[in-house]
N, C-alpha and C positions, 0 to 999 in steps of 0.2 A: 403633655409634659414636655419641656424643650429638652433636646438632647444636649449631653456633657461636651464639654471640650475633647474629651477623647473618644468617643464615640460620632462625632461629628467626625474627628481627624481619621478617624476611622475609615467610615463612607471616603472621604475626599479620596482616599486613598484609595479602598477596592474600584471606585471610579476610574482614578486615575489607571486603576492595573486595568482596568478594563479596554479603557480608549486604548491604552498601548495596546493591548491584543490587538483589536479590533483594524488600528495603524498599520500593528504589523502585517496581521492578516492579507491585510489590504496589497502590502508591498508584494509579498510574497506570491501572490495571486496573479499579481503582473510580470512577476520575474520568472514563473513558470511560464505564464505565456509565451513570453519574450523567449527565454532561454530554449523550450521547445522546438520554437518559432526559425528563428537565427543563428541558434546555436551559442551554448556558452560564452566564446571569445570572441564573437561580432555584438554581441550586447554589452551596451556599456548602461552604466548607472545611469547617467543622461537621457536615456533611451529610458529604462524603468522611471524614472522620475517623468518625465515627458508623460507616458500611458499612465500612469497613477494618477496623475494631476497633483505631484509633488514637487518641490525641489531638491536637487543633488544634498543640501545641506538638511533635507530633513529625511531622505534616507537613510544618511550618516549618522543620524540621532538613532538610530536602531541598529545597524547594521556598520559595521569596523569597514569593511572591505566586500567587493563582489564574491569571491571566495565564499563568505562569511553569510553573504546572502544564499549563495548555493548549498551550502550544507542545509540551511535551514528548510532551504526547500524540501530537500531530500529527504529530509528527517520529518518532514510535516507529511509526505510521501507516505513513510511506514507507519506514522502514529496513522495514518489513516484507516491503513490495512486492520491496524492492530485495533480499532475501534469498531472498523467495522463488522469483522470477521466473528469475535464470540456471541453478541445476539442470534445470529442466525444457526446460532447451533446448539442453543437455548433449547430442553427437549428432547435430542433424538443421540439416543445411549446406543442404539445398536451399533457395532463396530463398523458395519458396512455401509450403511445407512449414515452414520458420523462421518468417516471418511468424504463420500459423497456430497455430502454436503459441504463438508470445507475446499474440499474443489470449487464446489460450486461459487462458498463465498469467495474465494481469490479470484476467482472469474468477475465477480459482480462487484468485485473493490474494485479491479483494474477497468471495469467498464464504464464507473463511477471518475476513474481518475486516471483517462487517456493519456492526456498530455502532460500529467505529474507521472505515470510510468512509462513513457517514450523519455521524458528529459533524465531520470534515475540511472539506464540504460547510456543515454547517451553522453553524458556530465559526468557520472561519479568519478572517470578515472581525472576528471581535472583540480582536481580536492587533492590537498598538499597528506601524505601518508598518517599523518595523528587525526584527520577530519575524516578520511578514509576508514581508519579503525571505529572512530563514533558512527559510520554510516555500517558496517559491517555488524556491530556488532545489536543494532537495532531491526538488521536484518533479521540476525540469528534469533531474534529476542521472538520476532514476527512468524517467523517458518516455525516454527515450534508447535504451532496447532496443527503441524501437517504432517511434522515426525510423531508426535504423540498419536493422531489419529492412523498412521501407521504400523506405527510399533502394535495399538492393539489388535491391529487386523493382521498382523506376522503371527503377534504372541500367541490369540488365543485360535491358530490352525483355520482363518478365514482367506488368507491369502499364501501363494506359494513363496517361500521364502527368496529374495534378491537383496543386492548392494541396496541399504535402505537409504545412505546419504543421497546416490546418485536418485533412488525415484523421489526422494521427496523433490529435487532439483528438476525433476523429470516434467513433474506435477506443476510448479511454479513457471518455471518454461512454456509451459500450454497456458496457462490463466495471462501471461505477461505478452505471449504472440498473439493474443486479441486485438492488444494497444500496438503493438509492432510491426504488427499483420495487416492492421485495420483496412488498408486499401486494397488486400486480398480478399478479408472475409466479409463486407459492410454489405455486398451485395449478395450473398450466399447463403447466411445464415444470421437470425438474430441469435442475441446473447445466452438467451434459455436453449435455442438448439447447437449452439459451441458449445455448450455444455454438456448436453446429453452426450454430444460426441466424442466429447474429452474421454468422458466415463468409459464408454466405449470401449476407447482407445488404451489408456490408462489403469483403469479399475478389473472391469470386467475378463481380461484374457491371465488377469495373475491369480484369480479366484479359485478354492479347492472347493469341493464336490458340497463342502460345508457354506461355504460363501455364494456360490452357484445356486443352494437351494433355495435362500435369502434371496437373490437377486432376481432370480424367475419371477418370485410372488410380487416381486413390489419396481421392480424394473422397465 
């Protein structure tokens, strides 16, 4: 049965949304590198287009300005986190057990996306203050899986009560010095043993006698 005129236009269309992704993707991919690479204000679009195997004018078809490219990076950054991080904690309800495990995924997000969290680190203060607040507040949107896995391990008497804002900061700071560390740790430790250590360091010294009995059995 042939397809209607608007069901055809249809397709043409989710096609076309798609090649854009797929474009943009593309851009972005190189403008992490580059940006990583050089640093923000020694790359110029010229350069991204050059490594893409594009031209300055079809950059422009996606992207306003390099600015405009670097938020997006940055925000392709945290959609990353944010994709990555709830599968892996699919399953395990225990508070300590949860907790640990969402270390764990910020660890294995940032391990996944070295040089998208060295450039996040290095760039976001070059983002004009209203692009700043969109990069802020996709953070906040992100950390959330690690105040909540907190909060239950305060609430329900599994860890010693502290500034919750500063550990959940405390937490992200260790999964983030992987990427920023990398020429300190690459040789020392793979990814699954920075991570035992975090916990270590992290989890295991703020635990009460209740979370301690948890962490013997399965630690």
């Amino acid at each position: 049965m042939a397809g209607s005129k608007l069901s055809d236009g249809l397709q043409a269309k989710i096609t076309n949304t798609e090649l854009v992704e797929e474009r943009r993707g593309q851009i972005v991919k190189t403008a992490i590198k580059l940006f990583s690479r050089q640093g923000f204000y020694k790359t110029t679009i010229q350069d991204i287009a050059r490594e893409a195997g594009f031209s300055q004018g079809f950059i422009y078809q996606y992207f306003n300005s390099k600015e405009e490219l670097l938020l997006y990076s940055l925000r392709v950054v945290l959609d990353a986190y944010e994709n990555d991080i709830p599968p892996r904690l699919r399953g395990i309800h225990h508070p300590v057990d949860r907790l640990c495990a969402t270390i764990a995924a910020f660890c294995s997000s940032v391990d996944a996306h070295r040089a998208a969290t060295v450039l996040a680190y290095r760039s976001s203060k070059s983002l004009k203050p209203e692009m700043q607040k969109l990069v802020m507040a996709d953070e906040t949107r992100t950390n959330r899986h690690l105040r909540e896995a907190l909060d239950v391990c305060f609430d329900e008497g599994y860890m010693i009560e502290v500034n919750r804002d500063i550990m959940v900061y405390q937490c992200l700071m260790y999964a983030h010095s992987w990427a920023l560390k990398s020429w300190v740790y690459k040789d020392k430790f793979t990814i699954d043993e920075y991570i035992q250590e975090g916990l270590k360091i992290l989890v295991r010294p703020l635990l009460t006698p209740k979370g301690a009995e948890f962490w013997s059995k399965y630690y």
